[in-house]
C-alpha positions as CSV (number, residue, x, y, z in Angstrom):
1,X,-71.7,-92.0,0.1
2,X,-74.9,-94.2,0.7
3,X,-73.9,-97.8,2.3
4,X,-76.8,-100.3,3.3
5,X,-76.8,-99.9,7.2
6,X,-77.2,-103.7,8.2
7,X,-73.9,-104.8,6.5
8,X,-72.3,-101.5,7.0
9,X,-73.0,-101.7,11.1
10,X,-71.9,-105.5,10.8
11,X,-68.5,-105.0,9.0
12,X,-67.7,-101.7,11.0
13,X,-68.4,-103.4,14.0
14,X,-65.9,-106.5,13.4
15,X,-63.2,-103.7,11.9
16,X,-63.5,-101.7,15.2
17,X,-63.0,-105.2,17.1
18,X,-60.4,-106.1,15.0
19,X,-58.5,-102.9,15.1
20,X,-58.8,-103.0,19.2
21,X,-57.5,-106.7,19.4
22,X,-54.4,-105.7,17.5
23,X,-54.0,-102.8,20.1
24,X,-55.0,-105.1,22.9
25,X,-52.0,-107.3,21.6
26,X,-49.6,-104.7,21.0
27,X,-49.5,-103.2,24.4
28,X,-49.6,-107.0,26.2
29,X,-46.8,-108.0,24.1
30,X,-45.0,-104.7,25.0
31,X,-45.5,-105.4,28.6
32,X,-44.1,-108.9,28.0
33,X,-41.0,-107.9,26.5
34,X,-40.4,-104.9,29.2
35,X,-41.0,-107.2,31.9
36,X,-38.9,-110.3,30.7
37,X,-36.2,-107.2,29.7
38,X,-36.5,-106.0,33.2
39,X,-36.3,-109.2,34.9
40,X,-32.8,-110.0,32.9
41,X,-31.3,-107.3,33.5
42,X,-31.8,-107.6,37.4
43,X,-30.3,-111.2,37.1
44,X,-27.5,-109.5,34.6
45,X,-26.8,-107.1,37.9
46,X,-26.7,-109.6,40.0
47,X,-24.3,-111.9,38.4
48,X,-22.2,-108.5,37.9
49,X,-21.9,-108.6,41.2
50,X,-21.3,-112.1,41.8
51,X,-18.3,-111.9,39.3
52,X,-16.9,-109.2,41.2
53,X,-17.0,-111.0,44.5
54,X,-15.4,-114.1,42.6
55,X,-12.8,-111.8,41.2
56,X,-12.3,-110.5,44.5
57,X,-11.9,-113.5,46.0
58,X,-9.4,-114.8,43.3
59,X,-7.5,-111.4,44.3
60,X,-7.2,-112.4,47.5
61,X,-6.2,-116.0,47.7
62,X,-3.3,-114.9,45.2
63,X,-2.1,-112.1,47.3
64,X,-2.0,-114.3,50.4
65,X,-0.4,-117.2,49.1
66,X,-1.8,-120.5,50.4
67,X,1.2,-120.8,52.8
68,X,-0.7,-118.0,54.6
69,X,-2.7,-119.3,58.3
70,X,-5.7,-117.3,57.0
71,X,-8.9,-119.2,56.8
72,X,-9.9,-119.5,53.1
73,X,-12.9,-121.4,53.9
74,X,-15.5,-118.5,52.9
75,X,-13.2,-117.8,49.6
76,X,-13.3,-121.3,48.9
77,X,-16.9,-121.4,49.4
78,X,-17.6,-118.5,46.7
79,X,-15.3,-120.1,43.9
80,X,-16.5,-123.3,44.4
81,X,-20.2,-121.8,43.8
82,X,-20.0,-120.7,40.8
83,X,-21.5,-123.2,38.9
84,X,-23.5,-121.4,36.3
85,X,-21.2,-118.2,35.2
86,X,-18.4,-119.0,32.6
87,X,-15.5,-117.1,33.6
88,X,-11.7,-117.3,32.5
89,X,-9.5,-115.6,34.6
90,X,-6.2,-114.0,32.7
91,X,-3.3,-113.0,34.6
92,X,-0.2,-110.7,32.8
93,X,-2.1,-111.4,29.3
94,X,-1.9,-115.4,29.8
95,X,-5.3,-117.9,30.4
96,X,-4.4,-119.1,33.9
97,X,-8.2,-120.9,34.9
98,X,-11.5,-121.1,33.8
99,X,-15.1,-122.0,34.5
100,X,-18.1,-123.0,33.3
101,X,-17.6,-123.0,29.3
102,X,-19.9,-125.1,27.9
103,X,-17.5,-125.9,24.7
104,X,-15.2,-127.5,27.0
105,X,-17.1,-129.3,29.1
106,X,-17.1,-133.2,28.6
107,X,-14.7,-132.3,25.2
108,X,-11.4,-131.1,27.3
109,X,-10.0,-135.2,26.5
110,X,-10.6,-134.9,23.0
111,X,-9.0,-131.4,22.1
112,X,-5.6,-130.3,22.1
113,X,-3.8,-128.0,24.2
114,X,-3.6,-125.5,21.0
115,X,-7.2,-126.0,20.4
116,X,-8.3,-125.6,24.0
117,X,-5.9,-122.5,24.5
118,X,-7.5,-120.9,20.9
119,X,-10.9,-122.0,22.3
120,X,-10.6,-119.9,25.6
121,X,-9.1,-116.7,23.3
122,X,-12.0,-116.5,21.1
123,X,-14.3,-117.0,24.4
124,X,-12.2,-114.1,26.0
125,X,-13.1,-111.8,22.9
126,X,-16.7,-112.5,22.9
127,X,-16.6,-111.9,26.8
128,X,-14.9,-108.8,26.4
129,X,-17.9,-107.2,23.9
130,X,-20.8,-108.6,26.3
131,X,-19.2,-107.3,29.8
132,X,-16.3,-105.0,30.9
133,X,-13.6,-107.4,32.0
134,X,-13.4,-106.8,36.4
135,X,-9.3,-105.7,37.0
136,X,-7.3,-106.5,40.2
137,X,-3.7,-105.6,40.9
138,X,-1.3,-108.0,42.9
139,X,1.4,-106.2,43.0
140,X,3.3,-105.9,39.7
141,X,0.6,-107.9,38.3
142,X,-2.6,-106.8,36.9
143,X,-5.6,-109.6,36.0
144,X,-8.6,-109.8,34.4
145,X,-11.9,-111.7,35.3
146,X,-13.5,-112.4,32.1
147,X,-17.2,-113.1,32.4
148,X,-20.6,-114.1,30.7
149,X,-24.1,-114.4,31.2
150,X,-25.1,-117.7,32.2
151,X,-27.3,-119.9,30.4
152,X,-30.4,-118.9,31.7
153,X,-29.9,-115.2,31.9
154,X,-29.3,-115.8,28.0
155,X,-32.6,-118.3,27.7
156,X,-34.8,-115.7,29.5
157,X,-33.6,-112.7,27.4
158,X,-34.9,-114.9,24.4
159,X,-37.8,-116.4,26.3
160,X,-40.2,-113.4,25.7
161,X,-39.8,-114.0,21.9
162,X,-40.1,-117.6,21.7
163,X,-43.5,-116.8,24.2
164,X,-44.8,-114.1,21.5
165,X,-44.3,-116.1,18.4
166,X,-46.0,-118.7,20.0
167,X,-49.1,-116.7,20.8
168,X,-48.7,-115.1,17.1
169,X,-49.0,-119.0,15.7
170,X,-51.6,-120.1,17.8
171,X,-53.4,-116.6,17.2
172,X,-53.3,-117.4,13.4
173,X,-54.6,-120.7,13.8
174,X,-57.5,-119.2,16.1
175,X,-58.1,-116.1,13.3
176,X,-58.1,-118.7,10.4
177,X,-60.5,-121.3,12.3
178,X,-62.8,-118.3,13.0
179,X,-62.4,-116.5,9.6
180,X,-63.3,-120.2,7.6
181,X,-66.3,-120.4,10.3
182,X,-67.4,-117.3,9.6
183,X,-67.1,-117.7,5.7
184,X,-69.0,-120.9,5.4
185,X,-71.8,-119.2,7.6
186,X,-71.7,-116.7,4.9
187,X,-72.1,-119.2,2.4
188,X,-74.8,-120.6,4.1
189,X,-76.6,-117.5,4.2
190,X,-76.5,-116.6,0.4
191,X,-77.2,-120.0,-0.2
192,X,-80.4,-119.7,1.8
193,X,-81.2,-116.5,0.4
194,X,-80.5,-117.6,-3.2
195,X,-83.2,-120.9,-3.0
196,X,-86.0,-118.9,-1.6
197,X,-85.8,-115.9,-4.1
198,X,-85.5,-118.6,-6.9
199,X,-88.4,-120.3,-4.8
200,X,-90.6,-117.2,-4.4
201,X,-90.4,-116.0,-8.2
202,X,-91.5,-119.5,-9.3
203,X,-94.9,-119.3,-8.7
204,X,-95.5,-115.8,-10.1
205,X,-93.8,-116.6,-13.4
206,X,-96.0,-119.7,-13.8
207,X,-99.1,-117.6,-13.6
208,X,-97.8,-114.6,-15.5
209,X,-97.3,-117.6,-18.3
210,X,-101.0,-118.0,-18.0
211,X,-102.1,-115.0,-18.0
212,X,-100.1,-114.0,-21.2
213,X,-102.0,-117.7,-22.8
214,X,-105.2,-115.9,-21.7
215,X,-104.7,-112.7,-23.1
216,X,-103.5,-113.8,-26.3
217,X,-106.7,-115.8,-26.8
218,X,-108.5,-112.5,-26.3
219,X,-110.1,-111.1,-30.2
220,X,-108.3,-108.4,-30.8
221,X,-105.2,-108.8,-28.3
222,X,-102.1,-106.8,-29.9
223,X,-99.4,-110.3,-30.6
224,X,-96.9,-107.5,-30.3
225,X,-97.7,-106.4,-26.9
226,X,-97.6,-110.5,-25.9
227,X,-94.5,-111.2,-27.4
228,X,-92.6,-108.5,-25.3
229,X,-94.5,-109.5,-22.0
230,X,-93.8,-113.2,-22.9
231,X,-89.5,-111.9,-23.3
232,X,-89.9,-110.4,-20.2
233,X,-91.1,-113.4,-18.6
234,X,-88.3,-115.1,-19.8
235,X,-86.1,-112.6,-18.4
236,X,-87.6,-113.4,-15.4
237,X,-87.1,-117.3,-15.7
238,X,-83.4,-116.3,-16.2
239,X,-83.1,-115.0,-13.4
240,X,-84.7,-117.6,-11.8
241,X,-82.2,-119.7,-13.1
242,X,-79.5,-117.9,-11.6
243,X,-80.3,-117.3,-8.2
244,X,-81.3,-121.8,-8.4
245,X,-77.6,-122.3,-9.9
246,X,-75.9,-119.8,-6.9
247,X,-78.5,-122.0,-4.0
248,X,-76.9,-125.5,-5.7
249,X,-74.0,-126.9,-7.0
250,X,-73.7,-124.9,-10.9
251,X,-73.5,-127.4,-13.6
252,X,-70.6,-126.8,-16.1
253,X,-70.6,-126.6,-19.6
254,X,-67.8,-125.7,-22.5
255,X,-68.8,-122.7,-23.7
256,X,-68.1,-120.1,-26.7
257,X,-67.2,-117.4,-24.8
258,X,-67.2,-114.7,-27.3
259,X,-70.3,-115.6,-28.0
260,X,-71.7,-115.2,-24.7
261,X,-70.3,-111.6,-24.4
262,X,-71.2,-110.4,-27.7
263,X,-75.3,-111.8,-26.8
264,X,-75.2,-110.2,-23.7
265,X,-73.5,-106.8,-24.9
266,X,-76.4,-106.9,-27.4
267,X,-79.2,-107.4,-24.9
268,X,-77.8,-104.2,-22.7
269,X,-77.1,-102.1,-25.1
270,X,-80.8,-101.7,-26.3
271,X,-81.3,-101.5,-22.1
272,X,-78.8,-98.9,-21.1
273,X,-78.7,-94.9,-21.8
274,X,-78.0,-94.1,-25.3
275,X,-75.7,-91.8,-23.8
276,X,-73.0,-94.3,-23.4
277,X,-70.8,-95.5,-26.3
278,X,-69.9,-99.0,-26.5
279,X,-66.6,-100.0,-27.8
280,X,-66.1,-103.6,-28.1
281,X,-63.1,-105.4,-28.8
282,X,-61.9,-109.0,-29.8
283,X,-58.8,-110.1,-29.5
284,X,-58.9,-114.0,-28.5
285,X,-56.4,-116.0,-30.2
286,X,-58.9,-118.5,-31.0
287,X,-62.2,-116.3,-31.5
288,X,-64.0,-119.8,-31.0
289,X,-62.1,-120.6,-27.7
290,X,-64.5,-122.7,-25.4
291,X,-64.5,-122.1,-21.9
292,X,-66.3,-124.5,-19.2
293,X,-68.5,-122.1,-17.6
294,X,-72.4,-121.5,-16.2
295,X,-73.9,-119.5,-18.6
296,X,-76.5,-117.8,-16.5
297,X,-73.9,-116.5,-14.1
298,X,-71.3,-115.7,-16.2
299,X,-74.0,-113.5,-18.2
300,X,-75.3,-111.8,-14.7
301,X,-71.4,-111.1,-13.7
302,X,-71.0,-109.6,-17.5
303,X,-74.2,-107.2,-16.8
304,X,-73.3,-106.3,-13.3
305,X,-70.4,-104.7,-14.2
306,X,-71.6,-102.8,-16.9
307,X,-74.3,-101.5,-15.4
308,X,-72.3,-100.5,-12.2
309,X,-70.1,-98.9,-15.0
310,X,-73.3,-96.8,-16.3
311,X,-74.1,-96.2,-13.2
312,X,-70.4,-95.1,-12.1
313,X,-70.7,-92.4,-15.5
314,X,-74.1,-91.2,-14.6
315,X,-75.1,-92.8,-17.9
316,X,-72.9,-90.7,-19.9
317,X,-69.8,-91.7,-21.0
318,X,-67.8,-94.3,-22.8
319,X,-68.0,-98.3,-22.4
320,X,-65.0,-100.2,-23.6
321,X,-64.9,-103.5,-23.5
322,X,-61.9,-106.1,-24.2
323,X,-61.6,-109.9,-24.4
324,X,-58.4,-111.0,-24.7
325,X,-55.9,-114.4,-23.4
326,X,-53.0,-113.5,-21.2
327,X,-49.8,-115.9,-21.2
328,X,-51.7,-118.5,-19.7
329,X,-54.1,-118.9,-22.5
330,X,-56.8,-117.7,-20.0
331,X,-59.5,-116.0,-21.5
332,X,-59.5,-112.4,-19.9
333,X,-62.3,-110.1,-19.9
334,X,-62.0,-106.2,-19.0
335,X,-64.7,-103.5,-18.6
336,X,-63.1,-99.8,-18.4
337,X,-65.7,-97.1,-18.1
338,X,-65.2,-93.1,-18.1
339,X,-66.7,-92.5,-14.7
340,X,-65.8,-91.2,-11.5
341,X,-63.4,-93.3,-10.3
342,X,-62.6,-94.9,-7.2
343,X,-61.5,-93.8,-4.2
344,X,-58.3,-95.2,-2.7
345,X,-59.6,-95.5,0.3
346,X,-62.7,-97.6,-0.7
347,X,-60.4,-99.6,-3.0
348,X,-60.7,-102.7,-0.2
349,X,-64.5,-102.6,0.2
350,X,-65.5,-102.1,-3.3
351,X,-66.8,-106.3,-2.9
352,X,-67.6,-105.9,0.2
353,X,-71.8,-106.7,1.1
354,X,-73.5,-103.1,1.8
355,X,-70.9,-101.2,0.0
356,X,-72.3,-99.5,-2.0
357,X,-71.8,-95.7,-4.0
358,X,-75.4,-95.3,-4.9
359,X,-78.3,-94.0,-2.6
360,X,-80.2,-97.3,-3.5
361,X,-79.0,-101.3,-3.4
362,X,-78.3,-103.7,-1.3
363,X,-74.2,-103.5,-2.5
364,X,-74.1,-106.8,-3.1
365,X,-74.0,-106.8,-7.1
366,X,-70.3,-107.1,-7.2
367,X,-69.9,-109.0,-3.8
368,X,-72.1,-112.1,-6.0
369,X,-70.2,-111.6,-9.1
370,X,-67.0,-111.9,-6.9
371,X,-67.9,-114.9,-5.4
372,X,-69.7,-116.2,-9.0
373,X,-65.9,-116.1,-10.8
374,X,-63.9,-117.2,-7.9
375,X,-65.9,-119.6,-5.8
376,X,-68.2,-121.3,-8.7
377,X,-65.1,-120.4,-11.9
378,X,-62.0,-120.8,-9.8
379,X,-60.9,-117.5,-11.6
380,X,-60.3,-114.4,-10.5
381,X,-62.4,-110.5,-10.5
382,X,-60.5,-107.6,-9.2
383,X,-60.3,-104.0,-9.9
384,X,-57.4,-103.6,-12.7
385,X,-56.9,-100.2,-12.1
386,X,-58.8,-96.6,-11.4
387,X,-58.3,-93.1,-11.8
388,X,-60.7,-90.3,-9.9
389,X,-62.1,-88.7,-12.7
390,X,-61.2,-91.2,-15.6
391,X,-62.4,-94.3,-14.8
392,X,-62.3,-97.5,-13.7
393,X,-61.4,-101.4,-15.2
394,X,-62.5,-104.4,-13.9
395,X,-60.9,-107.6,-15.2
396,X,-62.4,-110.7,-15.0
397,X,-60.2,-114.1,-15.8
398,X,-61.3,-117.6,-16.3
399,X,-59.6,-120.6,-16.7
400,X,-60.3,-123.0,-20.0
């Protein structure tokens, strides 16, 4: 498969980078998420640990009864700093204290006994499914320190995600800033290129305009041989024309369409291998339906394709054409040849610059028509479907 080596390199290269950024990514935001994990459950272990000493301590302020001479001033000390854990502490199956619940803080005035006791019971259950409740026996008695992660254990495990999608947002914004950069520096460029090849073949066609004036002067000069060099310089100045409308600003103008296709059908099939069977088909609604188009262009996209359809068959094979509306009353224009197909892997690149199937080109035929239908026509050229060995359709729609 021949590709044009300048574009090829270009687009490869920015694939390659692409693809390693989005590995780069991947493996930094996997390292963000183990560490952050990691970091949690250390501050998990140790407020594990910190329940159990508070349970502990619970355990043993019960059991010695505050009548008791003991010094509770280090037990006091560990309940009373516990400021961040919620904790309900449930002794013979009944809520006898709690901590730190964030529903009930700054509310317990305004709810009910009922409604605080049902509060603490639902808190209990989802306590029980995040940690293993810590038992302690007094006695006959058996209790249960219920416990949570705090607040921030429960921010940081989140933390890591908020972090990524933030990088993910800003990332977009960076990737569309740099994509619209790089397309309008593409623009520029076939803008640039477009004026000077319309600039360079000016001149020549002037003088080959002259030359045909001279030689027609000439005794004896064949008016048959002048006519054809005189419709070929008018080819010329049509193409002229085109690359001047694709450098500027194309001027619009309500055309027939199915006029347009059946003149330039008729111009290519005196042009193209007689190999190839055309098969044309109307079936607009309105066979007179205008469309606001550029002539010049729309003509060059119509030719593109068939010739890269020629080309796709080998010239031999079959040509069908189709215009048609859709739903929309958009005028829709397919052209399905019998060639080779195309590959699915290629089915992304197919108008892409220096893609290209053939050993010669530039592969940029069907990246201009693209851009000639969507950028200048606000409509839309895509591949329709393909088969390896049967064929291909492209479909072009424009808008009324």
């Amino acid at each position: 498969m021949a590709k044009n080596r300048v574009f090829f390199d270009i687009y490869e290269q920015l694939s390659g980078i692409r693809i390693l950024s989005i590995i780069i990514l991947l493996i930094l935001g996997g390292g963000v998420l183990y560490y952050f994990d990691q970091l949690a459950q250390s501050l998990d272990e140790r407020e594990t640990k910190y329940a159990t000493l508070y349970a502990e301590s619970i355990r043993f302020l019960i059991e010695k009864g505050l009548d008791s001479d003991c010094d509770y001033t280090y037990v006091q000390e560990i309940l009373s700093a516990n400021e961040t854990i919620p904790t309900i502490l449930v002794l013979n199956g009944e809520v006898n204290r709690h901590l730190n619940i964030p529903e009930l803080e700054g509310s317990t005035n305004t709810l009910s006994a009922n409604e605080v006791e049902n509060l603490l019971l639902m808190k209990v259950n989802e306590m029980r499914q995040e940690h293993e409740p810590i038992q302690f026996d007094i006695g006959d008695e058996t209790g249960y320190v219920y416990y949570s992660s705090s607040l921030i254990v429960s921010q940081l495990r989140y933390f890591p995600y908020v972090l990524i999608a933030a990088f993910l947002v800003l990332g977009s914004l960076a990737f569309i800033a740099y994509s619209s950069s790089r397309r309008a520096e593409e623009n520029r460029v076939w803008v640039g290129l477009a004026k000077e090849t319309a600039h360079q073949l000016g001149t020549p066609i002037s003088a080959l305009m002259a030359w045909v004036e001279v030689l027609k002067s000439e005794p004896g000069f064949d008016e048959s041989i002048g006519d054809e060099m005189t419709k070929d310089i008018s080819r010329l100045e049509t193409i002229t024309t085109r690359f001047s409308n694709i450098g500027s600003v194309p001027q619009m103008k309500e055309q027939p369409i199915t006029e347009l296709v059946e003149t330039t059908l008729k111009y290519l099939e005196k042009r193209i291998s007689r190999k190839v069977e055309w098969f044309y088909e109307n079936e607009l609604i309105d066979r007179e339906q205008l469309v606001k188009i550029n002539r010049p262009l729309i003509e060059w996209v119509i030719e593109n394709l068939c010739k890269n359809a020629v080309d796709a068959m080998a010239g031999i094979g079959e040509l069908h054409i189709l215009i048609t509306n859709d739903s929309r009353n958009r005028v829709i224009i397919d052209i399905r040849d019998t060639g080779k197909g195309i590959l699915k892997s290629n089915m992304r690149r197919v108008f892409r610059p220096g893609f290209s199937t053939k050993k010669r080109g530039w592969g940029l035929g069907l990246t201009l028509a693209k851009r000639i239908v969507e950028i200048y026509h606000n409509g839309n050229l895509f591949v329709k479907e393909t088969q390896l060995g049967k064929g291909t359709t492209f479909r072009m729609v424009l808008s009324k």
